[in-house]
DRENDO-1510 file (C-alpha; in Angstrom, 1 decimal, always signed):
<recs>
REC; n; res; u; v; w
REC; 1; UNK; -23.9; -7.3; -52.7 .
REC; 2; UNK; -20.8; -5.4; -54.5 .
REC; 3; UNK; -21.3; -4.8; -58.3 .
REC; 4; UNK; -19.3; -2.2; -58.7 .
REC; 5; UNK; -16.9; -2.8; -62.0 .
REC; 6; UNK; -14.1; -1.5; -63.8 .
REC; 7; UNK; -17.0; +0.3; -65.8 .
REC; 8; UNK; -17.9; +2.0; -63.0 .
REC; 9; UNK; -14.5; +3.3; -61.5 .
REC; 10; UNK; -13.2; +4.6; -64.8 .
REC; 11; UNK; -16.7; +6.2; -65.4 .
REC; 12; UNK; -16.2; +8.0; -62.0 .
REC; 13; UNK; -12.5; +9.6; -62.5 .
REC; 14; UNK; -12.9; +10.7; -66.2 .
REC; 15; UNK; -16.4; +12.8; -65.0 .
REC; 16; UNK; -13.5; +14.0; -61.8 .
REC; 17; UNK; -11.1; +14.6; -64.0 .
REC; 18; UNK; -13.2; +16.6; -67.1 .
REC; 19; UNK; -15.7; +18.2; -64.7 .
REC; 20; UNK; -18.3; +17.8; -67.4 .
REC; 21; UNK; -20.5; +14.4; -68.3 .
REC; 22; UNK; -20.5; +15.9; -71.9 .
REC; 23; UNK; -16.5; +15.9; -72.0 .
REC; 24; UNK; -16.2; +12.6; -70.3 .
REC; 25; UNK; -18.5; +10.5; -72.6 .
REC; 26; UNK; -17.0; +11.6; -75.5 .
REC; 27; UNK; -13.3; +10.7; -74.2 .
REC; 28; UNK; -14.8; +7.4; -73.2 .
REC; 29; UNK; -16.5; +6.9; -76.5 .
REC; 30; UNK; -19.8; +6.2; -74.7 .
REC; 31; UNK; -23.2; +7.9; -74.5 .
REC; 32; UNK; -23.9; +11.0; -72.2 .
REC; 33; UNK; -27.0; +8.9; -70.8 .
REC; 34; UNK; -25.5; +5.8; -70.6 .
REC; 35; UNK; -22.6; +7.7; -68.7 .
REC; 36; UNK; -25.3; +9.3; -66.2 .
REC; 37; UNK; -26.7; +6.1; -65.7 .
REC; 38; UNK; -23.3; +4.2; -65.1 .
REC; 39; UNK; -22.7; +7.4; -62.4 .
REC; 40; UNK; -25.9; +6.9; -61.1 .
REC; 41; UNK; -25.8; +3.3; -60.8 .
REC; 42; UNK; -22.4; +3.9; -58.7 .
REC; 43; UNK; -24.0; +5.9; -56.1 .
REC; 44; UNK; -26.9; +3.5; -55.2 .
REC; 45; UNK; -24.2; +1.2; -54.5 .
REC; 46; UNK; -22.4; +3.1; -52.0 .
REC; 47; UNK; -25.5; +5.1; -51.6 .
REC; 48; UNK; -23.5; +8.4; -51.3 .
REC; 49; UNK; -23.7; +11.2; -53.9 .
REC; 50; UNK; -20.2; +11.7; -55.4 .
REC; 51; UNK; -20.8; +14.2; -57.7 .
REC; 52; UNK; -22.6; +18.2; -57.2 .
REC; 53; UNK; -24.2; +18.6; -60.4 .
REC; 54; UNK; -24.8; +22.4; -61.4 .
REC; 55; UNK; -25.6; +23.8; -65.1 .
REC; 56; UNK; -21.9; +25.0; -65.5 .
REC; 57; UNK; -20.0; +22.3; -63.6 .
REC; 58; UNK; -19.9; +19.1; -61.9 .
REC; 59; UNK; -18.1; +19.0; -58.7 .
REC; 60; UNK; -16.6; +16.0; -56.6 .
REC; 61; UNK; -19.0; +16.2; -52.5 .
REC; 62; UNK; -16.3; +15.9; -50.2 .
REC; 63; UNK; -17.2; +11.9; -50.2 .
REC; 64; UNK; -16.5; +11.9; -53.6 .
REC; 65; UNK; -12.7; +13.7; -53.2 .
REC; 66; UNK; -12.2; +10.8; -50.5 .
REC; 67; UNK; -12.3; +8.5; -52.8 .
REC; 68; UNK; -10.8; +9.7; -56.1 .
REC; 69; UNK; -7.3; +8.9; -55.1 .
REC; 70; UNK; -8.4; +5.4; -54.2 .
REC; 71; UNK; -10.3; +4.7; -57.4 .
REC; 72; UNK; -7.4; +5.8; -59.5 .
REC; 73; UNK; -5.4; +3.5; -57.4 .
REC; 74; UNK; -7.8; +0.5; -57.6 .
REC; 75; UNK; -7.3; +0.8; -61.7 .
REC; 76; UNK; -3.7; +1.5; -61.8 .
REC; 77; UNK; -3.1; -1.4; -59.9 .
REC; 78; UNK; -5.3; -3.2; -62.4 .
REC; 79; UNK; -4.6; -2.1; -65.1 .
REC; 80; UNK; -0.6; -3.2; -64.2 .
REC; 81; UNK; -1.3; -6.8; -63.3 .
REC; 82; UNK; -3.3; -7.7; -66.6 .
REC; 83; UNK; -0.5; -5.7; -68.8 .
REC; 84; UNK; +1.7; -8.3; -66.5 .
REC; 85; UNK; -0.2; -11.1; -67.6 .
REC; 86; UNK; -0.4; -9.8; -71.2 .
REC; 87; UNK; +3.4; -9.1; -71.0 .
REC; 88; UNK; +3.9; -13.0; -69.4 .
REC; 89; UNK; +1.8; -14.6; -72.3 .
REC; 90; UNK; +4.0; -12.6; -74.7 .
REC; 91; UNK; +7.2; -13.9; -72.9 .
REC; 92; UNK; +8.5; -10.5; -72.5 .
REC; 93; UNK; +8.9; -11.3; -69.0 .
REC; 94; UNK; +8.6; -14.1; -66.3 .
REC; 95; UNK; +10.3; -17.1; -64.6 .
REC; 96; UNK; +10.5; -20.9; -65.6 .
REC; 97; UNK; +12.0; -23.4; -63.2 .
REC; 98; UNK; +13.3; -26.7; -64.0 .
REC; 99; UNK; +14.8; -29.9; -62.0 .
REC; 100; UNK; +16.9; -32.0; -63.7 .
REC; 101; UNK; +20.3; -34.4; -62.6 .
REC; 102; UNK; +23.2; -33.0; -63.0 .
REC; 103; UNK; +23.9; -34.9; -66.4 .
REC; 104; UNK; +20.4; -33.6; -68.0 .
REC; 105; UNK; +21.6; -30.3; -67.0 .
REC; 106; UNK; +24.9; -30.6; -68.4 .
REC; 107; UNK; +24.8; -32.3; -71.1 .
REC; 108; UNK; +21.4; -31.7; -72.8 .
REC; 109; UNK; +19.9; -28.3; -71.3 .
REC; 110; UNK; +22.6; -26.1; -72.4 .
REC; 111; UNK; +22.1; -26.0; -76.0 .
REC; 112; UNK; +18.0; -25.4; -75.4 .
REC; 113; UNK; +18.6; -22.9; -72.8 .
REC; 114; UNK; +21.2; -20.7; -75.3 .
REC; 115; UNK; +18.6; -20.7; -78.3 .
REC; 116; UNK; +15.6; -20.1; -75.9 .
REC; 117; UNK; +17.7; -16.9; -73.7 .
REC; 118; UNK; +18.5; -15.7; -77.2 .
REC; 119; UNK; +14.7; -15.6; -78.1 .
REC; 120; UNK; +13.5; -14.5; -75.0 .
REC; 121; UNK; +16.4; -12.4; -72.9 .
REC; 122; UNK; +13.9; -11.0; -70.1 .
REC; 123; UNK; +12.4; -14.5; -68.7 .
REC; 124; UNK; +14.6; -15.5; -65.7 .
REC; 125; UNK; +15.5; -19.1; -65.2 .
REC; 126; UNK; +16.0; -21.4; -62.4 .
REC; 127; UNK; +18.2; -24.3; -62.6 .
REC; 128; UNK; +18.0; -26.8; -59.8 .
REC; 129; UNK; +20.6; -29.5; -59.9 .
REC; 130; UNK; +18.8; -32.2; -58.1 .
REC; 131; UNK; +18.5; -36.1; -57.5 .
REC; 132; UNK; +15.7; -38.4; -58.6 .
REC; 133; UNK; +14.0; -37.7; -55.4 .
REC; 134; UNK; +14.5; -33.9; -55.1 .
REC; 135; UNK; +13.5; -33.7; -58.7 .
REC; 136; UNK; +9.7; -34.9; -57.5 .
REC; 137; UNK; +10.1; -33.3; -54.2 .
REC; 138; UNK; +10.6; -29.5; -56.2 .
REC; 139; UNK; +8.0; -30.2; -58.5 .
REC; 140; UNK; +5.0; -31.5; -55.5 .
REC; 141; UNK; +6.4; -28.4; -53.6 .
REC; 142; UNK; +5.7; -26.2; -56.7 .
REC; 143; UNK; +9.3; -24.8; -56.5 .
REC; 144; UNK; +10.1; -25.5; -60.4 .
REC; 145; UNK; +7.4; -25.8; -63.4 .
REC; 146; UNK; +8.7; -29.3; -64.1 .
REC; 147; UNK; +11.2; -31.4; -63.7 .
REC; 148; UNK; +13.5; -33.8; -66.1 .
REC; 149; UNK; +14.3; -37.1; -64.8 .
REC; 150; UNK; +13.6; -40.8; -63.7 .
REC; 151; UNK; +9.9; -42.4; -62.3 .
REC; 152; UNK; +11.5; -43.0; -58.9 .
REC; 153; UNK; +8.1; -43.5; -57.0 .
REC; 154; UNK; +5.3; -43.0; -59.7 .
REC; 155; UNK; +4.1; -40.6; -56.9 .
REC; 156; UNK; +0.2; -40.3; -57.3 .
REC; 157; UNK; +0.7; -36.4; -57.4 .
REC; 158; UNK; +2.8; -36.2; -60.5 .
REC; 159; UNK; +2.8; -37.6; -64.3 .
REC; 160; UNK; +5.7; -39.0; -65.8 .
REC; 161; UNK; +5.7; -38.5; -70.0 .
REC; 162; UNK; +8.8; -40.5; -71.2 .
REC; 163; UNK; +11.2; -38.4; -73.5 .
REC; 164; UNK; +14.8; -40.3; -73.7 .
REC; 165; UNK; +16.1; -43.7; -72.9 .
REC; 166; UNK; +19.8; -44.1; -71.7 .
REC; 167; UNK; +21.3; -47.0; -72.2 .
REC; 168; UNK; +23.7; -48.7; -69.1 .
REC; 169; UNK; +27.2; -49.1; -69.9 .
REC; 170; UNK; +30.4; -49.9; -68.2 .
REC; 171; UNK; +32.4; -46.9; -67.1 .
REC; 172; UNK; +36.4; -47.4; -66.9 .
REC; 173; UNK; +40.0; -46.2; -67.1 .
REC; 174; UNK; +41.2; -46.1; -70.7 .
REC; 175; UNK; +44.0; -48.8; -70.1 .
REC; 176; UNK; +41.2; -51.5; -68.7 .
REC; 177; UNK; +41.2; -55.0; -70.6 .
REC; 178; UNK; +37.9; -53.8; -71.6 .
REC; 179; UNK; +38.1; -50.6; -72.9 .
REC; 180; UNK; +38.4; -51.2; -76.9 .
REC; 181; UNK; +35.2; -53.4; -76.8 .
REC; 182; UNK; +32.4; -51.9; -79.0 .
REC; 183; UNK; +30.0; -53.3; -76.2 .
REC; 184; UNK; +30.3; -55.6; -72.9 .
REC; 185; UNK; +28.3; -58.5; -71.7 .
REC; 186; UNK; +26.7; -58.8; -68.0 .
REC; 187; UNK; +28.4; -61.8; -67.9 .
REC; 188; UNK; +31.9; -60.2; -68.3 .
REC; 189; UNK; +31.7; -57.8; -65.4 .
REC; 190; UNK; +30.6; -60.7; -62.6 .
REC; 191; UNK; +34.4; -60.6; -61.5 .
REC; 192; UNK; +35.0; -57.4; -61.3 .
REC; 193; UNK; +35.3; -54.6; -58.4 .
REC; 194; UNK; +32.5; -52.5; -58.9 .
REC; 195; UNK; +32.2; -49.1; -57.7 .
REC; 196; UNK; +28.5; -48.4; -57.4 .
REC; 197; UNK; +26.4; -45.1; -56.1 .
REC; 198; UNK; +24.8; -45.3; -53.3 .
REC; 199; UNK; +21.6; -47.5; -52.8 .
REC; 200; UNK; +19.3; -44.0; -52.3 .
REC; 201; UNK; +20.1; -42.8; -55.9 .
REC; 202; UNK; +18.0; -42.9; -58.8 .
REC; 203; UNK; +20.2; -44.6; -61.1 .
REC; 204; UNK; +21.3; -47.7; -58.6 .
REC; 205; UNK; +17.4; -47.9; -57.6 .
REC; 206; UNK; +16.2; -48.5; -61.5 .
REC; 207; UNK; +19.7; -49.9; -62.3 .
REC; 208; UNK; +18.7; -52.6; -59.2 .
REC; 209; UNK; +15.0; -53.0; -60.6 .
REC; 210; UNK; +16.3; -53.8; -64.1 .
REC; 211; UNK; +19.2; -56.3; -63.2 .
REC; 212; UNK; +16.3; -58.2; -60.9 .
REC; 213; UNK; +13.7; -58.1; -63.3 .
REC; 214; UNK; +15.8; -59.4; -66.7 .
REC; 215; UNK; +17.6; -62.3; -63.9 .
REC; 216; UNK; +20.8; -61.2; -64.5 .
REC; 217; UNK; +23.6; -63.0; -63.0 .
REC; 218; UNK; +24.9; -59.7; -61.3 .
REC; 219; UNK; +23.8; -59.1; -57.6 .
REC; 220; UNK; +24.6; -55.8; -55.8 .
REC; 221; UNK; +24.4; -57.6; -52.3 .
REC; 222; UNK; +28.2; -57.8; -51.9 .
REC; 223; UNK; +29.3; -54.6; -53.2 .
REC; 224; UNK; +32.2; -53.1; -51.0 .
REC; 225; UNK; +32.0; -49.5; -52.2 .
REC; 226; UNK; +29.5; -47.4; -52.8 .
REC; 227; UNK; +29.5; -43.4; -52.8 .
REC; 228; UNK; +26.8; -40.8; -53.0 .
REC; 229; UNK; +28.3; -38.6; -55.9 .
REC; 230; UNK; +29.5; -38.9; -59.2 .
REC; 231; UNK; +32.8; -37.2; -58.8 .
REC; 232; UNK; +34.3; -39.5; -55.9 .
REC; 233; UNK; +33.5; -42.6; -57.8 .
REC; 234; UNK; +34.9; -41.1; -60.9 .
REC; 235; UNK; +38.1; -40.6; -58.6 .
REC; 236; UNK; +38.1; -44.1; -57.5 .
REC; 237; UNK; +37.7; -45.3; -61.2 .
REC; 238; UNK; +40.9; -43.5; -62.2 .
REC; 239; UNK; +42.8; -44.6; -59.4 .
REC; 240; UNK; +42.2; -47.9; -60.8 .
REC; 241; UNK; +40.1; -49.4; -57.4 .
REC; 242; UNK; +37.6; -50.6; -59.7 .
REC; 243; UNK; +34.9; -50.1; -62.5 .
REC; 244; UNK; +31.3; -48.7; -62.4 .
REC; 245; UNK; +27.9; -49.1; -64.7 .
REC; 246; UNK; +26.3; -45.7; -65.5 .
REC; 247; UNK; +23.7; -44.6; -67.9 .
REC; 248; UNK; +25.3; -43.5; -70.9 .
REC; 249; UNK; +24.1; -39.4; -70.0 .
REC; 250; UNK; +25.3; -40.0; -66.6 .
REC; 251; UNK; +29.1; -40.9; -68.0 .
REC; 252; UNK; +29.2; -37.9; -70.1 .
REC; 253; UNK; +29.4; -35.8; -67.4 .
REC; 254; UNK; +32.6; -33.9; -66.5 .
REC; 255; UNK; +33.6; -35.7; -63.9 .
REC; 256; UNK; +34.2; -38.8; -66.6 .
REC; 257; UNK; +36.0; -36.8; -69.3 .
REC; 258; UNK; +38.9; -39.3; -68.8 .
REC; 259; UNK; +37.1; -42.6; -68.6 .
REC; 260; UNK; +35.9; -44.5; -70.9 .
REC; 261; UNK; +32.0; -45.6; -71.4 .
REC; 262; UNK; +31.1; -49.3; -73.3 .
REC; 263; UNK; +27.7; -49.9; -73.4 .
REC; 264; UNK; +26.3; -52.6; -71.5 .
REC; 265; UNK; +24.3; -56.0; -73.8 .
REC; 266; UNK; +22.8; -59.4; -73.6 .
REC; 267; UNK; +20.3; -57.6; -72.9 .
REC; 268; UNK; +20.5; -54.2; -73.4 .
REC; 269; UNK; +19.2; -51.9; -70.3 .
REC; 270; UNK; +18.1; -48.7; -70.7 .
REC; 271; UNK; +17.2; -46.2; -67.9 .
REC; 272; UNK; +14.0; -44.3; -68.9 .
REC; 273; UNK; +14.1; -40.1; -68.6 .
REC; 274; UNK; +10.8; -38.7; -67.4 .
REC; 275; UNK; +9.0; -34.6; -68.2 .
REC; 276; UNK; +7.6; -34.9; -64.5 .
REC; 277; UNK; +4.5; -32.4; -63.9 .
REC; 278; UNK; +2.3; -32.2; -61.4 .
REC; 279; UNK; -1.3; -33.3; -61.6 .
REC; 280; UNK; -3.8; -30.3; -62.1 .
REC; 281; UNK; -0.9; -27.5; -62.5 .
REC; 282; UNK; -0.4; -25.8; -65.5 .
REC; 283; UNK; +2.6; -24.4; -67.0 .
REC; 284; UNK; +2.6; -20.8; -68.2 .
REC; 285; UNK; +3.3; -19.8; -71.6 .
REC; 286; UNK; +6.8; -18.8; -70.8 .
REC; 287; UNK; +7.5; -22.8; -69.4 .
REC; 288; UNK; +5.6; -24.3; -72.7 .
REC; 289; UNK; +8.1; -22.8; -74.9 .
REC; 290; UNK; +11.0; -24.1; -73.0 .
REC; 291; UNK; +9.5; -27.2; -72.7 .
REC; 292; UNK; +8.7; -27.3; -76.6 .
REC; 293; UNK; +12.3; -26.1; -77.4 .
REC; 294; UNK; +13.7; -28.6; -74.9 .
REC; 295; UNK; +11.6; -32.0; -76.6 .
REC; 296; UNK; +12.0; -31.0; -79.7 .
REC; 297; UNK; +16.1; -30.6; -79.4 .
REC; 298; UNK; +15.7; -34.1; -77.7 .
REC; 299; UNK; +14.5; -35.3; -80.7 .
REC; 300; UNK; +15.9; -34.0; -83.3 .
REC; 301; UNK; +19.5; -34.3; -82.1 .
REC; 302; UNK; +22.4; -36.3; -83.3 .
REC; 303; UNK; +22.4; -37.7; -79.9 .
REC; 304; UNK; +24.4; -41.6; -79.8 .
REC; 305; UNK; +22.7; -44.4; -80.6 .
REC; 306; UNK; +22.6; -45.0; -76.5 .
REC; 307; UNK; +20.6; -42.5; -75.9 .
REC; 308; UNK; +17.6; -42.6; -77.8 .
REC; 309; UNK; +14.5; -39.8; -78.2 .
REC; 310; UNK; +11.3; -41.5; -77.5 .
REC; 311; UNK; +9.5; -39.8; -80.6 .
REC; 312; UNK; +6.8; -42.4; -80.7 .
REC; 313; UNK; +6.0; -42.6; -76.6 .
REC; 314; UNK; +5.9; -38.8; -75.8 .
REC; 315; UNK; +2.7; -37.6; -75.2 .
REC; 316; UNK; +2.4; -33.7; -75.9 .
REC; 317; UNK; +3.0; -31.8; -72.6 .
REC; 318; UNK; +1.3; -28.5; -73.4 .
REC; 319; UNK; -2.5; -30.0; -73.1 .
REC; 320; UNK; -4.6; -29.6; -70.5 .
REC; 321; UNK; -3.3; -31.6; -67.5 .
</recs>
């Protein structure tokens, strides 16, 4: 069995390196026995003699020049990973990931992500601008630390800590009939064209699961255009083909700069944003911060009334997962 330790390897090139057990022990602050015997107990376990001992000198054995280079290597190398880890835990370097939808990313990260680079200028981020299902997919794949956005599958790998609701509204052209309501009824959209995202996309699949569970009399089944991205449906709004419902985050997005947003009541929706992590992974120190940063701007925010910090329903994410 190997019990050869640190001890032992930085015992063996200060003796090297000072020729003397006398001059060595007191640069290592130790003992000249204890010294001897840390030597000593090195050379049973390769069961070699390293060292020619004389009254004047000690000298490396040709064994013990073999491997001088490769024990100053072995603690160089070591000696740089833990002054990595030390330097990760300060946050004077690293890398935090994050998946979010494009409106978590553009509306809510910048602000968090200006304060935290100013803080901490050598940690790297990643930004992936994903859907609901890529934002799970990156975070079971370990690609990103964690990921900001709705329970699409409650996929057994992952844990979902509520930190915003989003309230549905009605997204429209300024000069609609509608537009200079304060809010809308379900019941005042039935007639018209609706312009919906596609059925695979995380807003239409809660938007779907809400309308069906509160028996609204709105059904999706006979919707004659749907699109996969924001910015062609925002194109079909303003050419006046019809109107859309969006969570309120989701309409603040660039594409809708020149629409209008009404939010949606009797009864009010609200589409639920997730912290997703996954199960058994912890987040380095450089991750927590962000992630600290990035609830407590949620919270504290003058964000509209239709989008609301969950400050009683968010579990801390920095525990032990």
């Amino acid at each position: 069995m190997n019990n050869i330790s640190y001890r032992h390897l930085t015992a063996f090139i200060e003796v090297a390196r000072h020729g003397s057990f006398t001059h060595a022990a007191e640069h290592l602050h130790v003992t000249q026995s204890t010294l001897t015997a840390t030597i000593k107990q090195l050379e049973v376990q390769v069961a070699l003699q390293l060292f020619d001992r004389t009254t004047r000198r000690v000298n490396l054995t040709r064994e013990g020049e073999r491997f001088y280079p490769v024990a100053e290597r072995l603690i160089s190398d070591f000696d740089t990973a833990i002054n990595d880890l030390r330097a990760s835990a300060q946050q004077q370097r690293g890398q935090v990931g994050i998946a979010a939808s494009p409106s978590v990313l553009n509306s809510l990260l910048p602000t968090v992500i200006q304060s935290y680079r100013a803080a901490f200028p050598n940690i790297g981020l990643s930004l992936k601008e994903e859907g609901a299902s890529g934002i799970e997919d990156s975070v079971i794949n370990n690609l990103v630390d964690f990921g900001i956005g709705g329970n699409r599958s409650a996929h057994p790998e992952l844990l979902y800590q509520p930190i915003l609701q989003d309230q549905y509204g009605v997204v429209m052209n300024s000069d609609d009939p509608l537009a200079n309501s304060n809010t809308i009824r379900w019941d005042e959209i039935t007639s018209r064209s609706l312009i919906l995202l596609s059925a695979e996309n995380g807003i239409r699949i809660q938007l779907e699961k809400s309308i069906k569970e509160q028996h609204l009399p709105l059904s999706f089944d006979k919707v004659m255009i749907e699109v996969s991205t924001p910015a062609t449906l925002a194109a079909l709004i303003q050419k006046g083909v019809g109107i859309s419902i969006l969570p309120a985050l989701a309409a603040s997005t660039e594409a809708f700069h020149l629409m209008q947003f009404c939010p949606l009541t009797s009864p009010v929706l609200r589409r639920e944003l997730c912290l997703i992590t996954r199960k058994g992974r912890s987040i380095g120190p450089a991750g927590q911060e962000l992630l600290k940063r990035a609830i407590q701007y949620f919270q504290n925010a003058n964000l509209p009334a239709y989008v609301e910090a969950l400050h009683n329903t968010l579990k801390s994410p920095l525990k032990k997962q």
